[in-house]
Biopython code that builds the backbone (N, CA, C, O; Angstrom):
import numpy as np
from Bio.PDB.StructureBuilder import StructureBuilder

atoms = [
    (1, "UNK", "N", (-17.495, -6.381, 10.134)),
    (1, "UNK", "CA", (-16.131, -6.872, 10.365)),
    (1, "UNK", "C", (-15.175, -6.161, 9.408)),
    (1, "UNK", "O", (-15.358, -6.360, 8.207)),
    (2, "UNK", "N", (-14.188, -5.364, 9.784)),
    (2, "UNK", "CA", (-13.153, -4.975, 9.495)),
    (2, "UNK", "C", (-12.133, -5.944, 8.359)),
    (2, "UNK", "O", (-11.374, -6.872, 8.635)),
    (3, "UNK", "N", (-12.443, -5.344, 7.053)),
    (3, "UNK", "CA", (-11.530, -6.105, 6.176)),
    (3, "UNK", "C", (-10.458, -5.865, 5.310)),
    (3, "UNK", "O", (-10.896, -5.179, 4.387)),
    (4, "UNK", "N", (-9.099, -6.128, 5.135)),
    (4, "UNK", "CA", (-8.639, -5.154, 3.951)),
    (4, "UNK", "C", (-8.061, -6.489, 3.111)),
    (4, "UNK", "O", (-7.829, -7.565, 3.662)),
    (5, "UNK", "N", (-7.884, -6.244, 1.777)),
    (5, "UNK", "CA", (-7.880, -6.996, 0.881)),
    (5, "UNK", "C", (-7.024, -6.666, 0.002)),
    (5, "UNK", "O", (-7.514, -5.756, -0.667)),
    (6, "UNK", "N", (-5.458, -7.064, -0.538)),
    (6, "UNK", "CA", (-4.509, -6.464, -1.507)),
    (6, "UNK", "C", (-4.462, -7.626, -2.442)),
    (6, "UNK", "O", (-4.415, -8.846, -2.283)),
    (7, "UNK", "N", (-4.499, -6.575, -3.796)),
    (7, "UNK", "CA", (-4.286, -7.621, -5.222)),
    (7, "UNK", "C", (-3.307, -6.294, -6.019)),
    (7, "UNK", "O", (-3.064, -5.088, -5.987)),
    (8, "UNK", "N", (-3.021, -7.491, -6.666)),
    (8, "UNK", "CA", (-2.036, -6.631, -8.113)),
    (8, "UNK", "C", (-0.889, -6.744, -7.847)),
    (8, "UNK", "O", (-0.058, -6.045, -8.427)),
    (9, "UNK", "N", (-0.512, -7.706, -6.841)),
    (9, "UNK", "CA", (1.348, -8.214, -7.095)),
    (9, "UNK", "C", (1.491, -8.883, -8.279)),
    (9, "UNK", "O", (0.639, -9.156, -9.124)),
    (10, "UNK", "N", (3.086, -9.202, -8.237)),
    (10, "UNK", "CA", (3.183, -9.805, -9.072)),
    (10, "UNK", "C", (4.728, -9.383, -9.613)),
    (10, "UNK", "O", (5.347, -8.338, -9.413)),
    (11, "UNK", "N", (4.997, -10.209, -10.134)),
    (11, "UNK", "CA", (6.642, -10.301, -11.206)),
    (11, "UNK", "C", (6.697, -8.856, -12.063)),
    (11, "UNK", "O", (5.738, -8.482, -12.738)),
    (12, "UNK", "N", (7.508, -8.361, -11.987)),
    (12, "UNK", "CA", (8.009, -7.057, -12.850)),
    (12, "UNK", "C", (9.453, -6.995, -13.291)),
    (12, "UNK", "O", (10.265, -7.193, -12.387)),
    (13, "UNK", "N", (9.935, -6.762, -14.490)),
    (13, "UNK", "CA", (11.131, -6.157, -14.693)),
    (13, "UNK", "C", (11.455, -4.804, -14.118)),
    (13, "UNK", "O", (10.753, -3.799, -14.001)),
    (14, "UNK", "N", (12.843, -5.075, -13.754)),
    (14, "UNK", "CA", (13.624, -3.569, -13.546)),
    (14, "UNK", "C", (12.973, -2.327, -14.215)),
    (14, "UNK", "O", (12.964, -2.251, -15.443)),
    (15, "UNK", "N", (12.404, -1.307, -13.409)),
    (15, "UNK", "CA", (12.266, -0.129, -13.880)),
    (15, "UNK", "C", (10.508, -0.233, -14.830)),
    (15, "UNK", "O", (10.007, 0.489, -15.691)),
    (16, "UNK", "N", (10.103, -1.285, -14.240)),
    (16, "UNK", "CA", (8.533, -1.139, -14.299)),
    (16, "UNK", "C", (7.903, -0.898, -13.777)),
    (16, "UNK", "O", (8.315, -0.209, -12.844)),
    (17, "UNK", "N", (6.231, -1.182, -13.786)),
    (17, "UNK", "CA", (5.193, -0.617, -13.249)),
    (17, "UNK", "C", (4.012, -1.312, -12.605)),
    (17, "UNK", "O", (3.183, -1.907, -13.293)),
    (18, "UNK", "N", (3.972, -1.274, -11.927)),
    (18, "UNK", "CA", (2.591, -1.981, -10.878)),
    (18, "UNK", "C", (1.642, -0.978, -10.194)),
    (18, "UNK", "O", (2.002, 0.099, -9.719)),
    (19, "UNK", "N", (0.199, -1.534, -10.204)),
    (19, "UNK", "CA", (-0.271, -1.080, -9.072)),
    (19, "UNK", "C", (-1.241, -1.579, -8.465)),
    (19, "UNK", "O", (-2.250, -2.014, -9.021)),
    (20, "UNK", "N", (-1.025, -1.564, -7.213)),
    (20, "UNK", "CA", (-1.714, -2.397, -5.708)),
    (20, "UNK", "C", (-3.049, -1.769, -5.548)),
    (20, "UNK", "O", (-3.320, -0.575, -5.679)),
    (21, "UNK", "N", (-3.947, -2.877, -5.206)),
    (21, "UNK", "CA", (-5.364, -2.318, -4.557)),
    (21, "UNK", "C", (-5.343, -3.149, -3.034)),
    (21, "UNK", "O", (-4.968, -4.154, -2.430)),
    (22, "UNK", "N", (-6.014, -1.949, -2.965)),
    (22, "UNK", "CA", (-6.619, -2.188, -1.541)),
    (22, "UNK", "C", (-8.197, -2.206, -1.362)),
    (22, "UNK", "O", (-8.760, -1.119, -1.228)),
    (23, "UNK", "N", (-9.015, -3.488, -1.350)),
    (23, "UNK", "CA", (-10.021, -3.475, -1.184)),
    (23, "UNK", "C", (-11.031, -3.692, 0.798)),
    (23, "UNK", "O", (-11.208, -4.604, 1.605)),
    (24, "UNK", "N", (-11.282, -2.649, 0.715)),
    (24, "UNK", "CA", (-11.781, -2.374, 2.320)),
    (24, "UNK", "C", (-12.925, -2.798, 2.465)),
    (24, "UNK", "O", (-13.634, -2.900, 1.464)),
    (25, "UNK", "N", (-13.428, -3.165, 3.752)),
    (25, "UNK", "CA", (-15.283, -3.468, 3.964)),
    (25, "UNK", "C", (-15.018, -3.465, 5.331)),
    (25, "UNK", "O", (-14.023, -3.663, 6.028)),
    (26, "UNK", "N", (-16.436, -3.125, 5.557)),
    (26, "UNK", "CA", (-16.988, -3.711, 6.960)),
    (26, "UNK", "C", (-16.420, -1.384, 8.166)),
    (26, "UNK", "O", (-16.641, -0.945, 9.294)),
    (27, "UNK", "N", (-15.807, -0.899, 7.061)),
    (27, "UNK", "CA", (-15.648, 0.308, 7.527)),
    (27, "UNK", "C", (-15.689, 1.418, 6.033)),
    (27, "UNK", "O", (-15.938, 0.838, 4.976)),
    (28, "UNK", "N", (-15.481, 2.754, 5.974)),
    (28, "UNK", "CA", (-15.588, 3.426, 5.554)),
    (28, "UNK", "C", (-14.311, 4.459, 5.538)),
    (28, "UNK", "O", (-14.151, 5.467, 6.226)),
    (29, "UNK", "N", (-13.310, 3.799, 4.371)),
    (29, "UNK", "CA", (-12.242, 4.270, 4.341)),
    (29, "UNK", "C", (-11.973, 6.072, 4.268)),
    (29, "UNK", "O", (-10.881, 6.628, 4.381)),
    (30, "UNK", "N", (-12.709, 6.435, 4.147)),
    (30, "UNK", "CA", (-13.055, 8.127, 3.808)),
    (30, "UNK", "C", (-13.053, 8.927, 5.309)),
    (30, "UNK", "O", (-12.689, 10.092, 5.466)),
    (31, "UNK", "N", (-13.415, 8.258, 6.090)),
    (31, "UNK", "CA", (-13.114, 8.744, 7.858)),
    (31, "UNK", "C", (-11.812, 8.198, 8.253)),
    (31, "UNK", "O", (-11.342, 9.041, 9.017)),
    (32, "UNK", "N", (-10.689, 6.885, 8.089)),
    (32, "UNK", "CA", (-9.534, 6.920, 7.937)),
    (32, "UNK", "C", (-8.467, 7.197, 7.915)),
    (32, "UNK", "O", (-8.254, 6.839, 6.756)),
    (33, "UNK", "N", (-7.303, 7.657, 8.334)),
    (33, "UNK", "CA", (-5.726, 7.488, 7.523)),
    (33, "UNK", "C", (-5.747, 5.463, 6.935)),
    (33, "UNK", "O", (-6.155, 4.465, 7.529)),
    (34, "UNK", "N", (-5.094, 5.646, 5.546)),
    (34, "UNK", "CA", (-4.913, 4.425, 5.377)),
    (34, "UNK", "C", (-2.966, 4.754, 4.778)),
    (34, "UNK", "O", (-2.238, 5.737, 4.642)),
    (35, "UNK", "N", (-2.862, 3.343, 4.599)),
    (35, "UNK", "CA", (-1.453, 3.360, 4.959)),
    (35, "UNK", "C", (-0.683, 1.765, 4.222)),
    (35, "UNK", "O", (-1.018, 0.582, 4.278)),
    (36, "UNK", "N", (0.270, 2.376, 3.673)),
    (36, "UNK", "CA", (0.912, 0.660, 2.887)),
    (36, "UNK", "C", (2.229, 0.407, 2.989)),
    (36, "UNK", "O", (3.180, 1.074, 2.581)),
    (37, "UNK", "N", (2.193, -0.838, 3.696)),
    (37, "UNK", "CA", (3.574, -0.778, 4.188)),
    (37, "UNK", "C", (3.815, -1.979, 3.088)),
    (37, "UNK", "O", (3.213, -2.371, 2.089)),
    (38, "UNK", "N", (5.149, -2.401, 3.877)),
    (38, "UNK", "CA", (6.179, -3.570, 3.137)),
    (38, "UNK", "C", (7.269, -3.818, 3.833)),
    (38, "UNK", "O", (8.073, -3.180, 4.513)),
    (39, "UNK", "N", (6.968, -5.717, 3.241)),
    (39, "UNK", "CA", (8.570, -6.490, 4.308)),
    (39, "UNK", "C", (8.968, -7.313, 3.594)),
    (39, "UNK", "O", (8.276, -8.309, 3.378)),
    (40, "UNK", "N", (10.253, -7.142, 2.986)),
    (40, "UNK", "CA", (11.108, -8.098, 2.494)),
    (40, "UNK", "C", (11.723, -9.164, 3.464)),
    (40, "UNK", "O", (11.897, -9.055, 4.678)),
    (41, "UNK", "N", (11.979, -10.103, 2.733)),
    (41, "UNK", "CA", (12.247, -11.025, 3.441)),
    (41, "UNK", "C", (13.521, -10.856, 4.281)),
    (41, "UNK", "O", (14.404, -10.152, 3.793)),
    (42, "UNK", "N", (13.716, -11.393, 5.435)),
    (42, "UNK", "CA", (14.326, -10.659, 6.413)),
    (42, "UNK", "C", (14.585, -9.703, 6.822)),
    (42, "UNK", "O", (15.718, -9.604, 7.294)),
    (43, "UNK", "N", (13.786, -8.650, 6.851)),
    (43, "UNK", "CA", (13.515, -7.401, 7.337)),
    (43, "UNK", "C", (11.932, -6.871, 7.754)),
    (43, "UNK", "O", (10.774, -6.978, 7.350)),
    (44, "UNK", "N", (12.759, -6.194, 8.904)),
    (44, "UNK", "CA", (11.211, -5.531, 9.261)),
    (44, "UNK", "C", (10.478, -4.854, 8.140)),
    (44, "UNK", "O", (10.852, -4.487, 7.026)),
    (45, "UNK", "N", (8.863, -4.777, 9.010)),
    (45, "UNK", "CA", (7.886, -4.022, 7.797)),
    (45, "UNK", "C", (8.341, -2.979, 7.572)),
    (45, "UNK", "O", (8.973, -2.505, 8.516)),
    (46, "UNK", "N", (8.271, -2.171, 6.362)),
    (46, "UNK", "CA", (8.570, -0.794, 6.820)),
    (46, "UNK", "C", (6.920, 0.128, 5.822)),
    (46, "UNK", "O", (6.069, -0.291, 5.037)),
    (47, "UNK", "N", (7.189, 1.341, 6.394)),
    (47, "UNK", "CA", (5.828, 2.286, 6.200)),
    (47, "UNK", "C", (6.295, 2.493, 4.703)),
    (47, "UNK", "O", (7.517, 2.625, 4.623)),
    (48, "UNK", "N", (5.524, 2.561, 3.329)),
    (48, "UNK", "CA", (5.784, 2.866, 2.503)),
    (48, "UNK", "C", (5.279, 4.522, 2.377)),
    (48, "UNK", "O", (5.921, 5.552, 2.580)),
    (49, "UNK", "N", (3.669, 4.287, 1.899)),
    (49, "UNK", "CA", (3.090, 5.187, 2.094)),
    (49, "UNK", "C", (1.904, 5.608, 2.804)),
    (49, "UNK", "O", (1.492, 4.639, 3.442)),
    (50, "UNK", "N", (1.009, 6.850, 3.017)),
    (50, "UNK", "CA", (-0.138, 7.334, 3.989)),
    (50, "UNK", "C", (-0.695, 8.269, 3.027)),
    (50, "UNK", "O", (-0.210, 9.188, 2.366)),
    (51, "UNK", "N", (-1.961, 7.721, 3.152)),
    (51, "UNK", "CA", (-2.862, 8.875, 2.709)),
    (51, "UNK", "C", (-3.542, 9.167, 4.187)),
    (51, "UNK", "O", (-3.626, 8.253, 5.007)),
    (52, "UNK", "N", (-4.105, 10.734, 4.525)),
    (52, "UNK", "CA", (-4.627, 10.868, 5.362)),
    (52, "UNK", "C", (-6.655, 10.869, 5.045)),
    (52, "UNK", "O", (-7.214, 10.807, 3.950)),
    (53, "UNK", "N", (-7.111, 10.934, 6.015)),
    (53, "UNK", "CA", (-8.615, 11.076, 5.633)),
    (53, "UNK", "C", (-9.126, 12.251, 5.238)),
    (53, "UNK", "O", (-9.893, 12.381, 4.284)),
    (54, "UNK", "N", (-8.657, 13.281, 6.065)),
    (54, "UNK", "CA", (-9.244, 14.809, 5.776)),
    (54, "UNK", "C", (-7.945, 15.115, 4.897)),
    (54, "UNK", "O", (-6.804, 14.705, 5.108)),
    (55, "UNK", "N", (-8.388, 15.922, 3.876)),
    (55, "UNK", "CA", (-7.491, 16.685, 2.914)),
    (55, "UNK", "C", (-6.421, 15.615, 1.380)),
    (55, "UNK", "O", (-5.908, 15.710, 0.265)),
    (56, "UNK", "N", (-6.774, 14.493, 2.801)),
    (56, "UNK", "CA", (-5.478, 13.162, 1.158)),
    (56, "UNK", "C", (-4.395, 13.705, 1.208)),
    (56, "UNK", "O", (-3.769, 13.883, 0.163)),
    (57, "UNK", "N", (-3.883, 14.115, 2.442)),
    (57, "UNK", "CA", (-2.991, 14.741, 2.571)),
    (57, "UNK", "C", (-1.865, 13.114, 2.552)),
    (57, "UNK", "O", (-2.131, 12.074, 3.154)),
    (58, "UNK", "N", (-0.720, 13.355, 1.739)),
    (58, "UNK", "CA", (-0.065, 11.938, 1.290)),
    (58, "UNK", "C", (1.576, 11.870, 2.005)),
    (58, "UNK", "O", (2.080, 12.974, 2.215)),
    (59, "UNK", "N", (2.217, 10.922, 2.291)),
    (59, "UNK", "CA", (2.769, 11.088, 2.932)),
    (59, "UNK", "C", (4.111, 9.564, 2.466)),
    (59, "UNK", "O", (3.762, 8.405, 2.686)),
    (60, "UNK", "N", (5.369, 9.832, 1.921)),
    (60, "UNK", "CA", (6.099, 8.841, 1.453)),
    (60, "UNK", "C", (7.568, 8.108, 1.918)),
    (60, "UNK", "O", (8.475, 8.938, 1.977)),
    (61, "UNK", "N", (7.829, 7.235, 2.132)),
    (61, "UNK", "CA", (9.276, 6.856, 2.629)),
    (61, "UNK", "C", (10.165, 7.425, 1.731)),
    (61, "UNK", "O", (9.568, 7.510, 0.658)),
    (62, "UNK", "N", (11.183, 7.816, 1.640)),
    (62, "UNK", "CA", (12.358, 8.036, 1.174)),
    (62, "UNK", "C", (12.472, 7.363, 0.305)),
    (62, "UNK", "O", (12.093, 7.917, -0.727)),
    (63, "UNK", "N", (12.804, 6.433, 0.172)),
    (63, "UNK", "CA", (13.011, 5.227, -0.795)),
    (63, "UNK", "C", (11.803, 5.215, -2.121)),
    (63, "UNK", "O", (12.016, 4.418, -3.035)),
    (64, "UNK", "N", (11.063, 5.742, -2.166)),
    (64, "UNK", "CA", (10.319, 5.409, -2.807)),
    (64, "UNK", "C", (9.336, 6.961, -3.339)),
    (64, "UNK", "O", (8.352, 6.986, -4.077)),
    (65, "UNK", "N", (9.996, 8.062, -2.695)),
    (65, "UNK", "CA", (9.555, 9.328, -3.121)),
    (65, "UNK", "C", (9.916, 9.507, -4.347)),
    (65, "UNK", "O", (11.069, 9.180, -4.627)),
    (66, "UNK", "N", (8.952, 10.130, -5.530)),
    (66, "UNK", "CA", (8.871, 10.187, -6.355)),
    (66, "UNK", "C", (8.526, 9.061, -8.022)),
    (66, "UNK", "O", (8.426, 9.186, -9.243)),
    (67, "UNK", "N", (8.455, 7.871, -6.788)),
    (67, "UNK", "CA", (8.143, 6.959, -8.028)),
    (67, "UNK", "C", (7.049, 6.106, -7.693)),
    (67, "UNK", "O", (6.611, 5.305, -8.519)),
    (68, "UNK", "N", (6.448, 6.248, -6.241)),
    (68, "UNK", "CA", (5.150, 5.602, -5.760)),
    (68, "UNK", "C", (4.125, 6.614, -5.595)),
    (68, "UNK", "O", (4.568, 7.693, -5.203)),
    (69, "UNK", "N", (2.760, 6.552, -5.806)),
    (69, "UNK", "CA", (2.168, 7.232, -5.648)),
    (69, "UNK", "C", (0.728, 6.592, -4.933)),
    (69, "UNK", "O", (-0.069, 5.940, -5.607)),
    (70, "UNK", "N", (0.532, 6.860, -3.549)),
    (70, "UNK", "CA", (-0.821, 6.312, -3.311)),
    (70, "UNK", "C", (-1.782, 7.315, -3.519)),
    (70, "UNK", "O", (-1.633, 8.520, -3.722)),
    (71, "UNK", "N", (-3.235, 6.319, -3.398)),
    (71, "UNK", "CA", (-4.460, 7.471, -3.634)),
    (71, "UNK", "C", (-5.413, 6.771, -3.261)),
    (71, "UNK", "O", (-5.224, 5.565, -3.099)),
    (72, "UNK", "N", (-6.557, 7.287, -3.051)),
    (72, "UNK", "CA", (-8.022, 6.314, -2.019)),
    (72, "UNK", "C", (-9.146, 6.733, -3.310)),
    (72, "UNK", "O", (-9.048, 7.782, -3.947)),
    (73, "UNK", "N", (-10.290, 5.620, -3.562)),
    (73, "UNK", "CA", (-11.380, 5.716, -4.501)),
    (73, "UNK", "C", (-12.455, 5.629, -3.215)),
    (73, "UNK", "O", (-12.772, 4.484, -2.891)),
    (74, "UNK", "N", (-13.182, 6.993, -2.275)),
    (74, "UNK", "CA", (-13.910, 6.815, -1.072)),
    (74, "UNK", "C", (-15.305, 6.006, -1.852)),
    (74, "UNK", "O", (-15.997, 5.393, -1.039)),
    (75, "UNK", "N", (-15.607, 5.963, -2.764)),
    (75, "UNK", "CA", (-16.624, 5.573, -3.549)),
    (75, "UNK", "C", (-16.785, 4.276, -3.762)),
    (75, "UNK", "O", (-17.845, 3.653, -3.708)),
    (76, "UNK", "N", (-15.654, 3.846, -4.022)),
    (76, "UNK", "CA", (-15.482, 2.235, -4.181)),
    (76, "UNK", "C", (-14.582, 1.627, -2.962)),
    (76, "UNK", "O", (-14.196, 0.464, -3.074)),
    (77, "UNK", "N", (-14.224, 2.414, -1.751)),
    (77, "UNK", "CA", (-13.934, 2.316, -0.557)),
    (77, "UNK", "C", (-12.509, 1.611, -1.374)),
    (77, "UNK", "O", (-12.677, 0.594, -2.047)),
    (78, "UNK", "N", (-11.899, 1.886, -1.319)),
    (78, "UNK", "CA", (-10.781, 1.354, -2.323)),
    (78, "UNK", "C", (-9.109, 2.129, -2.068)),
    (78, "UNK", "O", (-8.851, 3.261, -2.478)),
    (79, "UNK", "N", (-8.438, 1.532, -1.562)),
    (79, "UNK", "CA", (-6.872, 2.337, -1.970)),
    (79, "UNK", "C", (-6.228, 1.956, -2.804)),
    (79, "UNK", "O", (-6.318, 0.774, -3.136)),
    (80, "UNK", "N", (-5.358, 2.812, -3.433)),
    (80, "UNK", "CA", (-4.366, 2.275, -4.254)),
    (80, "UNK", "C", (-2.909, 2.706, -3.836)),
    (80, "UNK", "O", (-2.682, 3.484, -2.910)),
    (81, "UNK", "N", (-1.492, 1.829, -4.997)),
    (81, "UNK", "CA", (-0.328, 2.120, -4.590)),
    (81, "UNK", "C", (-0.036, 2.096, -5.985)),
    (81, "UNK", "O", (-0.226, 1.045, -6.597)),
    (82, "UNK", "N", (0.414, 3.137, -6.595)),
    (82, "UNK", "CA", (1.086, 3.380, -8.058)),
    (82, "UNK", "C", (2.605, 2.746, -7.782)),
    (82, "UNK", "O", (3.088, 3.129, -6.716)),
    (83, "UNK", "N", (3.043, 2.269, -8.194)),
    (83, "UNK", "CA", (4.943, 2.022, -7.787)),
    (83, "UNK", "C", (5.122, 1.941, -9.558)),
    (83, "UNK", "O", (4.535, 1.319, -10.443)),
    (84, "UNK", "N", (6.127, 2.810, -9.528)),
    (84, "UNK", "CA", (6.223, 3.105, -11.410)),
    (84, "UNK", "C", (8.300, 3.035, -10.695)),
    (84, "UNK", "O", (8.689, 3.198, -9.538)),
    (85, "UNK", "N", (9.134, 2.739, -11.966)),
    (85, "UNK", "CA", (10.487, 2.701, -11.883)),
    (85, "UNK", "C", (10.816, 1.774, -10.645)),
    (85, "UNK", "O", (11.188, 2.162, -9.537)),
    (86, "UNK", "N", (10.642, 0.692, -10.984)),
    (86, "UNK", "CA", (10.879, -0.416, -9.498)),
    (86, "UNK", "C", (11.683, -0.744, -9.738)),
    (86, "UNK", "O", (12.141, -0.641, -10.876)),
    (87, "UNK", "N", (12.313, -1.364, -8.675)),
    (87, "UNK", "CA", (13.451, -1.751, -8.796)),
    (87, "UNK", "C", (13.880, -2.847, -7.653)),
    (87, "UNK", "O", (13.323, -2.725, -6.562)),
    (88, "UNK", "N", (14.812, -3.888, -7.819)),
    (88, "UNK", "CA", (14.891, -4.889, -6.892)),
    (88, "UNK", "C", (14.696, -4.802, -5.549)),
    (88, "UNK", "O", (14.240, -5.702, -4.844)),
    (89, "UNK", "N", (15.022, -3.775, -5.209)),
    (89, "UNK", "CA", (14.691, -3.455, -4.013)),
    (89, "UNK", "C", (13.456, -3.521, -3.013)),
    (89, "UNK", "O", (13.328, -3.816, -1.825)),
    (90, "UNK", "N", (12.785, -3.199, -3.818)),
    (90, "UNK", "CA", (11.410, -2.803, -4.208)),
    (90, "UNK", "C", (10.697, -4.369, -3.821)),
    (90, "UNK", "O", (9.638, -4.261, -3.203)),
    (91, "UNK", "N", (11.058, -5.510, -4.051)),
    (91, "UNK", "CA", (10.718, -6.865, -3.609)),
    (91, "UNK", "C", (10.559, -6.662, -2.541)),
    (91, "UNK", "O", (11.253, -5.956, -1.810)),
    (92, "UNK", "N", (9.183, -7.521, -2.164)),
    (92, "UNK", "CA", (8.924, -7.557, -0.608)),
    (92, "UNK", "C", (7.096, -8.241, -0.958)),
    (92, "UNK", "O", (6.563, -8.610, -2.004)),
    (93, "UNK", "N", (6.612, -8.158, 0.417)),
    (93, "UNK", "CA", (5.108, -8.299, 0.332)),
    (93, "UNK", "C", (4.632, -7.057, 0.831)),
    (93, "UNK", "O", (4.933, -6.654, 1.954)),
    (94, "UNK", "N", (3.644, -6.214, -0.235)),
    (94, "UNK", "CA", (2.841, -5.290, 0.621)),
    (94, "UNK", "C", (1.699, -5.322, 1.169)),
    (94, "UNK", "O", (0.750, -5.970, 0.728)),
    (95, "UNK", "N", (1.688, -4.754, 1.994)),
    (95, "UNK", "CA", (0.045, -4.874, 3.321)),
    (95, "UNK", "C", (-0.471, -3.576, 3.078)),
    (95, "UNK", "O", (0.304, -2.658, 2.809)),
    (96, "UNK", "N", (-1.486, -3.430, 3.131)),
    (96, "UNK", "CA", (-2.596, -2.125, 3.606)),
    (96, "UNK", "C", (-3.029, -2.414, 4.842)),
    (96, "UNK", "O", (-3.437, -3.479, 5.306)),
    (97, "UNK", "N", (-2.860, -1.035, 5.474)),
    (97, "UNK", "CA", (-3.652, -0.740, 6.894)),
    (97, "UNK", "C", (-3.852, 0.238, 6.990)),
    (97, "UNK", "O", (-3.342, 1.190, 6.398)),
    (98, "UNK", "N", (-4.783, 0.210, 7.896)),
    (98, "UNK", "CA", (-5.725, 1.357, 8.771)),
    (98, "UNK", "C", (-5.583, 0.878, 10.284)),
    (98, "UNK", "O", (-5.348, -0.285, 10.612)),
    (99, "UNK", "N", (-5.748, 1.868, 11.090)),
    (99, "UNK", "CA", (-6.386, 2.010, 12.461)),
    (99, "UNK", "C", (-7.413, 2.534, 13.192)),
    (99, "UNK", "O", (-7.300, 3.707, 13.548)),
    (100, "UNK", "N", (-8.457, 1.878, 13.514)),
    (100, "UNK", "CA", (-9.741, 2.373, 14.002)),
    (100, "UNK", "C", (-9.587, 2.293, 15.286)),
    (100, "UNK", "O", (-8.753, 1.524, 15.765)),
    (101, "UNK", "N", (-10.526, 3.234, 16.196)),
    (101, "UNK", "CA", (-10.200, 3.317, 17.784)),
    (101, "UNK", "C", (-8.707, 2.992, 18.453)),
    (101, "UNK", "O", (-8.429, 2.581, 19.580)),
    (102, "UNK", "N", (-7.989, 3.282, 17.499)),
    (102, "UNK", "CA", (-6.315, 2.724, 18.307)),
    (102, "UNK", "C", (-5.961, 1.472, 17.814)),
    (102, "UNK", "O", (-4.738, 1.353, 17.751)),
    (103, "UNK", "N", (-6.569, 0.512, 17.448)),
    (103, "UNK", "CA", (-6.647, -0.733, 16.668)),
    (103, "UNK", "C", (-6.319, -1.023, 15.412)),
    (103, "UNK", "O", (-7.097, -0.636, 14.540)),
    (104, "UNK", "N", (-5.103, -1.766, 15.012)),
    (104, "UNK", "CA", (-4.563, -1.673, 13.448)),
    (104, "UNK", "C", (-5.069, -2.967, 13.236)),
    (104, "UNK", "O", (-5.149, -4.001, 13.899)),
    (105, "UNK", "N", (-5.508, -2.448, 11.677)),
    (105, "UNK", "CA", (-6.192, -3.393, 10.813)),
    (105, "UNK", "C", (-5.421, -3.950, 9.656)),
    (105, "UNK", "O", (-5.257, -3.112, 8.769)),
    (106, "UNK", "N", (-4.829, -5.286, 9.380)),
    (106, "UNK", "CA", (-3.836, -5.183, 8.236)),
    (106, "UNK", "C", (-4.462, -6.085, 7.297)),
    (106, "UNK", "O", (-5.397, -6.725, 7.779)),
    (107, "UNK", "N", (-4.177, -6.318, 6.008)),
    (107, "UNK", "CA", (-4.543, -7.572, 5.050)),
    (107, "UNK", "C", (-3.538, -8.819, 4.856)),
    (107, "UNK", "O", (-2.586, -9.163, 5.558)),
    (108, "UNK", "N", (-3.888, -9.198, 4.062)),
    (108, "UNK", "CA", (-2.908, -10.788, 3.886)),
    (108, "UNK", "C", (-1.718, -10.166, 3.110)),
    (108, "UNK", "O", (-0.730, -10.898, 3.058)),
    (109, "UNK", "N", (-1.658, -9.470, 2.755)),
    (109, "UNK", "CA", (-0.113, -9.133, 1.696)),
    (109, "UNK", "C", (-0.667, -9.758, 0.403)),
    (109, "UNK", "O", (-1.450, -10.648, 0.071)),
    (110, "UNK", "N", (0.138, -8.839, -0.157)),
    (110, "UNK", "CA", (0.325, -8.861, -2.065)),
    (110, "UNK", "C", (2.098, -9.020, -2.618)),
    (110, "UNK", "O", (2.879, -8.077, -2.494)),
    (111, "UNK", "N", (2.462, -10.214, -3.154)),
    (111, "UNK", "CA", (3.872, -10.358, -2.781)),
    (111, "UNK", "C", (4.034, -9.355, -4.220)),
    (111, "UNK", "O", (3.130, -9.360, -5.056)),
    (112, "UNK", "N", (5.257, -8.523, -4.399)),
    (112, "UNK", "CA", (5.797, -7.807, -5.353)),
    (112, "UNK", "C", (7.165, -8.096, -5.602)),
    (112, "UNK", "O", (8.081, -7.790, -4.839)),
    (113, "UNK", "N", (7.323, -8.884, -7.034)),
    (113, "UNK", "CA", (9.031, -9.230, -7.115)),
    (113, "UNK", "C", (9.678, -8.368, -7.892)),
    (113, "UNK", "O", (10.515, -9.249, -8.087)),
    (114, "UNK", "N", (9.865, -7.956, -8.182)),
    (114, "UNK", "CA", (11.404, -6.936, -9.462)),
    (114, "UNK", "C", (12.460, -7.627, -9.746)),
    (114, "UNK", "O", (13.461, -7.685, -9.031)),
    (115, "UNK", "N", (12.255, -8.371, -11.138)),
    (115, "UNK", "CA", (13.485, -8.905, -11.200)),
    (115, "UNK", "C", (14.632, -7.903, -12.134)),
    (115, "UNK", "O", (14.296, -7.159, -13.055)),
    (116, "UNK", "N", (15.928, -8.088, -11.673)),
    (116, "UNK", "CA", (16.736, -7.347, -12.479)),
    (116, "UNK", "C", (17.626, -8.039, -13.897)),
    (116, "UNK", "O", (18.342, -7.316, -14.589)),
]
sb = StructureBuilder()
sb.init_structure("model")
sb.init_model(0)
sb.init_chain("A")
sb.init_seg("    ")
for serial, (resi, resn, name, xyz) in enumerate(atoms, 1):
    if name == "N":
        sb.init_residue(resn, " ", resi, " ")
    sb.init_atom(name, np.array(xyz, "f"), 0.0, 1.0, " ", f" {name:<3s}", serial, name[0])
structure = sb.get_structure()
């Protein structure tokens, strides 16, 4: 069974640092694109970031180029989300997903606040 699992939210000051795991099972994140989005409250999800499977080829929203950084541990089947210089904005809940056979797989969310 297909699982994804996010920890490491949590309260931050302006212009700090967090970072999100993504704990996977039941697949083998290393054959994959995985992917971390986020939805503030009243607003749609939006795509943060993508790692791809072949190459880790990485891939970032605008908003958040240059100060998020994802990366995959294929060993400990594991993703991560670096978010360094946050900022209120930046509040929301993030999800990890993948899609297998055409089928998206998401987790419960990890809420992330920034207070200013």
């Amino acid at each position: 069974q297909v699982q994804l699992v996010e920890s490491g939210g949590g309260l931050v000051q302006l212009g700090g640092s967090l970072t999100l795991s993504c704990t996977a099972s039941g697949f083998f994140i290393g054959s994959y694109a995985m992917s971390w989005y986020r939805q503030a409250a009243g607003k749609e999800r939006e795509l943060v970031a993508s790692i791809l499977d072949i190459g880790g080829t990485t891939d970032y929203a605008d908003s958040v180029k240059g100060r998020f950084t994802i990366s995959r541990d294929n060993d400990r089947n594991m993703v991560y989300l670096q978010m360094d210089s946050l900022e209120p904005e930046d509040s929301a809940v993030y999800y990890c997903r993948t899609k297998i056979l055409l089928k998206p797989y998401w987790g419960r969310g990890t809420q992330v606040t920034v207070s200013s």
